[in-house]
C-alpha positions in Angstrom: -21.5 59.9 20.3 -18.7 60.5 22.8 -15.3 60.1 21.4 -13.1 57.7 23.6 -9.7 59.2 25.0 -6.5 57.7 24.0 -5.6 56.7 27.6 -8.9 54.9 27.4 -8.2 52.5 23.5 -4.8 51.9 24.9 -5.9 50.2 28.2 -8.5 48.1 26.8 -6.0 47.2 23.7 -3.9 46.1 26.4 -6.4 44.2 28.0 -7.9 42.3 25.0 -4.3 41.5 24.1 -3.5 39.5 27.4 -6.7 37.8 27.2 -5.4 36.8 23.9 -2.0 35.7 25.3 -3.7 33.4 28.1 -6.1 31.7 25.2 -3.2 30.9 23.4 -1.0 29.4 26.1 -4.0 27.4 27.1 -5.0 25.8 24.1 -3.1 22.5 23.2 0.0 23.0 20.6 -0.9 20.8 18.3 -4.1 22.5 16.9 -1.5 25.0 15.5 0.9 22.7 14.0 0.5 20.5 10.4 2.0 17.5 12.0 -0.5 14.4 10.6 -2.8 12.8 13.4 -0.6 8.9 13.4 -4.0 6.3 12.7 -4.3 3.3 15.6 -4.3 0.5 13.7 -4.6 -1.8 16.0 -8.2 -1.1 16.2 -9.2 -1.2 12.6 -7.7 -2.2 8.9 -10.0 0.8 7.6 -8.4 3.8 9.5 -6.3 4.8 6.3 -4.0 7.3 6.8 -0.2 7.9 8.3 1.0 4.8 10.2 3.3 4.8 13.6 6.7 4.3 12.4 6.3 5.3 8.9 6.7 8.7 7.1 2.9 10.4 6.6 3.1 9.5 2.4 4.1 6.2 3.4 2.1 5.3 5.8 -0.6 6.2 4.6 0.2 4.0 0.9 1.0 1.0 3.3 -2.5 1.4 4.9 -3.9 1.3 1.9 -2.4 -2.2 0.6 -2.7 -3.5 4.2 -6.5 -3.3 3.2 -6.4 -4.4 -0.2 -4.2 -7.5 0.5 -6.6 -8.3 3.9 -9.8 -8.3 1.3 -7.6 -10.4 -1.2 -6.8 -12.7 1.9 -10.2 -13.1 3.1 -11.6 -13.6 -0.4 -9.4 -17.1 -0.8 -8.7 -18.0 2.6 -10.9 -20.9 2.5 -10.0 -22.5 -0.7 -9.0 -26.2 -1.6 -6.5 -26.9 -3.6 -8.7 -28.2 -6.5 -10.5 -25.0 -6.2 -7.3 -22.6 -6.0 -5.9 -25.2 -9.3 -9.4 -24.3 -11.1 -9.1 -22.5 -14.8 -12.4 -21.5 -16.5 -10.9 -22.6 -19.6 -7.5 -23.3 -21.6 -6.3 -19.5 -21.7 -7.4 -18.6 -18.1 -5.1 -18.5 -14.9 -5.7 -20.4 -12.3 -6.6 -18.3 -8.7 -3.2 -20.2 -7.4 -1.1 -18.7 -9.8 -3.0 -14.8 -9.6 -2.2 -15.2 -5.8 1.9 -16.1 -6.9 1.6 -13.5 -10.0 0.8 -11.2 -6.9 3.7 -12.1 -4.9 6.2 -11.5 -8.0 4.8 -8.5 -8.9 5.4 -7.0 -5.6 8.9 -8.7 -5.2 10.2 -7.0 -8.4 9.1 -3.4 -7.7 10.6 -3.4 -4.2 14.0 -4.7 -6.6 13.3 -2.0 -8.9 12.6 0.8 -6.3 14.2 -0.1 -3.4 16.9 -1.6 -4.9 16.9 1.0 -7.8 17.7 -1.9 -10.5 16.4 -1.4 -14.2 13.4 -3.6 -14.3 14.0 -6.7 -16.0 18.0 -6.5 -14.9 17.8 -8.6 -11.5 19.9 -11.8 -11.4 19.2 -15.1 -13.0 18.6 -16.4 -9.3 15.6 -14.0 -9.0 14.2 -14.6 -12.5 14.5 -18.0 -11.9 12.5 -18.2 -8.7 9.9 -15.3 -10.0 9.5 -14.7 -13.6 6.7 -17.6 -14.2 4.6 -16.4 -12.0 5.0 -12.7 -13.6 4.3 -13.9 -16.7 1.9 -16.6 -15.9 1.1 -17.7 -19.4 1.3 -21.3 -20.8 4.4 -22.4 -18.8 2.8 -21.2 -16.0 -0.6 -23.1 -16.3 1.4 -25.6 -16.0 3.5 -25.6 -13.3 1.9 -23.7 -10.7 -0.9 -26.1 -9.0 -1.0 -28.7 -6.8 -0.3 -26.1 -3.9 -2.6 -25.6 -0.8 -3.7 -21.7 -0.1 -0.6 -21.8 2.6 2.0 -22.0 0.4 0.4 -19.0 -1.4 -0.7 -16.8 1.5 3.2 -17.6 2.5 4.8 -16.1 -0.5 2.9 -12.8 -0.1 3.5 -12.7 3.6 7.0 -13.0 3.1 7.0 -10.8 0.5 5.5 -7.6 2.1 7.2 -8.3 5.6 10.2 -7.0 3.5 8.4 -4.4 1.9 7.2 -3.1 5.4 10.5 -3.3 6.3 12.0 -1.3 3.7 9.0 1.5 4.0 10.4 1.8 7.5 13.8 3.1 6.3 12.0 5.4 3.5 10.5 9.1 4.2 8.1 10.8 1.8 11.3 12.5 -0.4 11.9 8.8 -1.7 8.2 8.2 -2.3 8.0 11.3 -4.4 11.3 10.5 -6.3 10.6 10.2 -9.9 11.6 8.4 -13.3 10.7 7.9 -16.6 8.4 4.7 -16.0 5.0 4.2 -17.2 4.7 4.5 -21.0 8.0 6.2 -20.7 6.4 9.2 -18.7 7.6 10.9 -15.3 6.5 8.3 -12.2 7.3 8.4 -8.7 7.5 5.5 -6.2 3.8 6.1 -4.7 2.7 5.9 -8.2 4.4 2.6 -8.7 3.3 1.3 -5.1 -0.1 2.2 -6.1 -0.1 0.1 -9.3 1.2 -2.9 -6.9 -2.1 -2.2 -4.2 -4.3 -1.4 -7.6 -3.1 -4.9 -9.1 -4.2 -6.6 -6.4 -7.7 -5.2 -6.7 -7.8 -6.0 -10.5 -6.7 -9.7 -9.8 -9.2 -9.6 -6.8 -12.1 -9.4 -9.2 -10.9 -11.8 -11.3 -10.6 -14.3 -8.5 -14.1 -13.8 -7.4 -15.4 -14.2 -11.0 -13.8 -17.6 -11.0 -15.3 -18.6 -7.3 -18.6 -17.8 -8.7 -17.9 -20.3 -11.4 -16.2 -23.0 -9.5 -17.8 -26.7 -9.7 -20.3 -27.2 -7.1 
């Protein structure tokens, strides 16, 4: 086999190199970045994944509850008020108060991380207006009924407008700040958001176990 001069490796070196170049310069930028691709969701609930506006953790958490609540939403949507009052029996919540307990439960974590107060240390105001429907329970068997599903789906509307709100301000250092939480172990904000978008799906079921029992 011939041996190739020197003269000759360098110009074709040369050559493949500036087709190279040109391939590169042509090709769109962001193929060679990390930067997340923002989800339209103004098409679909399910596109999961880093919002406009948000930081990509973020986003992509608020995505996921923005699903979870629309599910919870179109699960009692339709319900009367004798319906939403319902208890199976004498130790059961009502679907009413779940809906409320929801609304709490996501009003004291944005106190707790947003705020950064030691939970349980809010003002009497806020227990006051909130700590019934945390605790449901006896006392609040019996005094949350007699609403229609408006005055629910209100509460949690006005709730997570200020969560949205707050995630706005956040970036995904904050999300992964961490405390001793959870049984007292290391737990960062997503973990806690989590718990709130996981809660709902726990009380979810539990609402449609009592629909499937409701008086016809």
């Amino acid at each position: 086999m011939k041996k190739e001069s020197n003269k000759t490796s360098r110009r074709k070196f040369i050559k493949g190199s500036a087709m190279l170049t040109a391939g590169i310069a042509t090709t769109p930028f962001m193929s060679f970045t990390n930067e997340p691709q923002i989800a339209d969701t103004s098409d679909s609930i399910y596109l999961v994944g880093p919002q406009k506006g948000y930081s990509p953790q973020v986003g992509t958490l608020l995505s996921t509850m923005t699903l979870m609540r629309t599910w919870v939403i179109g699960t009692v949507k339709d319900l009367s008020i004798e319906q939403l009052d319902f208890q199976i029996d004498e130790q059961s919540n009502s679907i009413g108060a779940m809906l409320l307990h929801l609304a709490a439960t996501e009003r004291y974590y944005q106190l707790n991380t947003f705020d950064e107060i030691t939970w349980g240390q809010w003002s009497d105001d806020i227990k006051n207006e909130w700590d019934v429907p945390m605790g449901l329970g006896k006392k609040g068997r019996e005094v949350i009924k007699g609403n229609p599903i408006s005055y629910y789906l209100d509460k949690l509307e006005k709730v997570r407008e200020v969560t949205k709100k707050e995630f706005a301000k956040r970036d995904d250092d904050w999300i992964m700040k961490s405390e001793p939480f959870f049984g007292n172990q290391p737990t960062n904000n997503y973990a806690k958001w989590f718990h709130v978008c996981e809660h709902e799906s726990n009380h979810r079921g539990q609402i449609k176990f009592i629909i499937k029992r409701l008086p016809s």
